[in-house]
C-alpha positions, 0 to 999 in steps of 0.5 A: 474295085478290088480293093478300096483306095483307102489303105489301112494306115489312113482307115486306123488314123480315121477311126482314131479321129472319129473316137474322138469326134464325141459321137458314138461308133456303130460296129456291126458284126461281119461273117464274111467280107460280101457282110462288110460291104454291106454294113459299110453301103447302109452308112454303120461307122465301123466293121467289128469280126466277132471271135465267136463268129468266127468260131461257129462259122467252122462249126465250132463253139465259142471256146478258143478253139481257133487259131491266130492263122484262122483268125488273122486271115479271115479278118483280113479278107473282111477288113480289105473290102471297105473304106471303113474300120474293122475291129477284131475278138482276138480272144485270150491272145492266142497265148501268153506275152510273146504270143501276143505280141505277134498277134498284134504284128499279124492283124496289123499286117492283115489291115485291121484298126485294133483288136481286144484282148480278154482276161480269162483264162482258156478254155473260155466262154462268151463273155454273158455266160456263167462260169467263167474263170479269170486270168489274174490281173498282173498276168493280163497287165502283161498281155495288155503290156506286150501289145502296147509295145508291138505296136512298131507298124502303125502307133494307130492300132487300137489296143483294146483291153476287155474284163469280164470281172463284171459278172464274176468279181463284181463292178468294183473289181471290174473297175479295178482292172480296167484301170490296171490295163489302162496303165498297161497301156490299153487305149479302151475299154470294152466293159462286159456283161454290165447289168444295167445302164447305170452300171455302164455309167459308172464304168465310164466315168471311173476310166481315162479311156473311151468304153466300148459296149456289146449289145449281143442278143439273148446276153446279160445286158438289156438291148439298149438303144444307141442314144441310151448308151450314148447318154451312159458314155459309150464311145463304141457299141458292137452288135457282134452276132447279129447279122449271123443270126439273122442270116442263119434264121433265114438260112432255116426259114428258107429250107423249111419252105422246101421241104414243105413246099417242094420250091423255095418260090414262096421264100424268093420275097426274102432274099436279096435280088440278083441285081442287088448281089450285083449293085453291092459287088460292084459287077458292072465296074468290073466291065472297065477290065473286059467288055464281055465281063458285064454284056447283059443285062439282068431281067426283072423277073430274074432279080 
């Protein structure tokens, strides 16, 4: 209730354990903590808080347009409500150097396991889009640098370094600055827009670190299944806007339902239950507070 036993210290060393266990790490993406609680209830390894997400969660694009406050409290309002690891997009950093070393201060403040940077300069884009622009190397190196050195909270928080060279210098040069942020001090690698499979082998095997994939509909790369990316070498795969696509597709289906139906009755068979609602928010253990909290009992027609 409340809050989960596990703290944020012990949540970081267990994904710090659970990267190195040689299995792969699934993190779906959550838009909002009740999200969370029900990716970590159907048994995903990891929670991953998408910046784009975030961003169109307050009707924005996916440009940079939010703010570190935005960002660092919604992830922590994700990352309090399971016993599992919560990764976040902290974009460009929201800043230069010193900015980023306070971004890295409030997420882990905020409880998160680790965040990644990306190389590209603002305004940026989602990472399988065209146009991107670049930030150079040595600019990124000391980004990557700052946020290795404000680690004073916790030496667990994962610093993760993403390029999006792939799709605008080529796999070589991509290659060439993960290598560059790892000397920063980049503790993995999250290899974007890769093409292929094979590309994403390649990347793997020219790395010290572990790699993490995006497997983002409608983007560059082929949805690959687990076991594939497992056999190119992924350490940790996101599916970053998924569940909000899904949400917000059904979200659409349910409305046309009621302006052709005049009743969303025929939508009800989509929907969560009542009592799963209540399962998933704990409702009845809440009861142990106030004996009139949960004094009913919830009807089957009414689930």
């Amino acid at each position: 209730m409340l809050f989960p036993k596990l703290t944020a210290t012990q949540k970081r060393k267990n994904f710090r354990d659970a990267l190195k266990s040689g299995k792969v790490l699934r993190f779906p993406g959550a838009f909002s903590p009740l999200c969370a609680m029900q990716i970590e209830k159907m048994g995903f390894e990891g929670v991953y808080i998408s910046g784009s997400v975030l961003s169109n969660d307050l009707g924005y694009p996916d440009i940079g347009l939010t703010t570190l406050t935005e960002v660092a409290q919604r992830g922590r309002q994700i990352a309090r409500v399971t016993s599992i690891p919560t990764l976040i997009d902290a974009d460009t950093g929201f800043g230069e150097p010193m900015s980023v070393a306070r971004t890295i201060q409030e997420f882990t403040e905020m409880g998160l396991a680790g965040c990644h940077l990306e190389d590209q300069i603002n305004p940026k884009r989602c990472g399988h889009l065209d146009g991107k622009v670049l930030v150079d190397t040595h600019d990124m190196v000391r980004k990557v640098r700052a946020a290795s050195d404000a680690k004073v909270l916790d030496p667990n928080f994962l610093i993760i370094a993403r390029t999006d060279a792939r799709g605008v210098e080529g796999l070589d040069k991509a290659i060439d600055r993960a290598k560059a942020y790892i000397d920063a001090g980049a503790e993995m690698i999250f290899a974007e827009a890769m093409a292929d499979l094979k590309e994403f082998e390649t990347f793997r095997k020219a790395i010290s670190v572990p790699m993490l994939t995006n497997m983002t509909e409608f983007g560059k790369s082929k949805l690959f299944t687990v076991q594939e990316l497992e056999n190119a070498g992924a350490n940790l795969i996101i599916y970053p806007v998924t569940t909000l696509r899904l949400a917000m597709g059904a979200v659409e289906k349910g409305l046309q339902t009621i302006l052709k139906d005049g009743t969303q009755e025929a939508a009800v068979p989509m929907m969560q239950t009542r009592q799963q609602l209540y399962d998933l928010t704990s409702y009845p253990a809440y009861n142990s507070f106030d004996q009139n909290l949960f004094n009913f009992k919830v009807e089957e027609k009414q689930k």
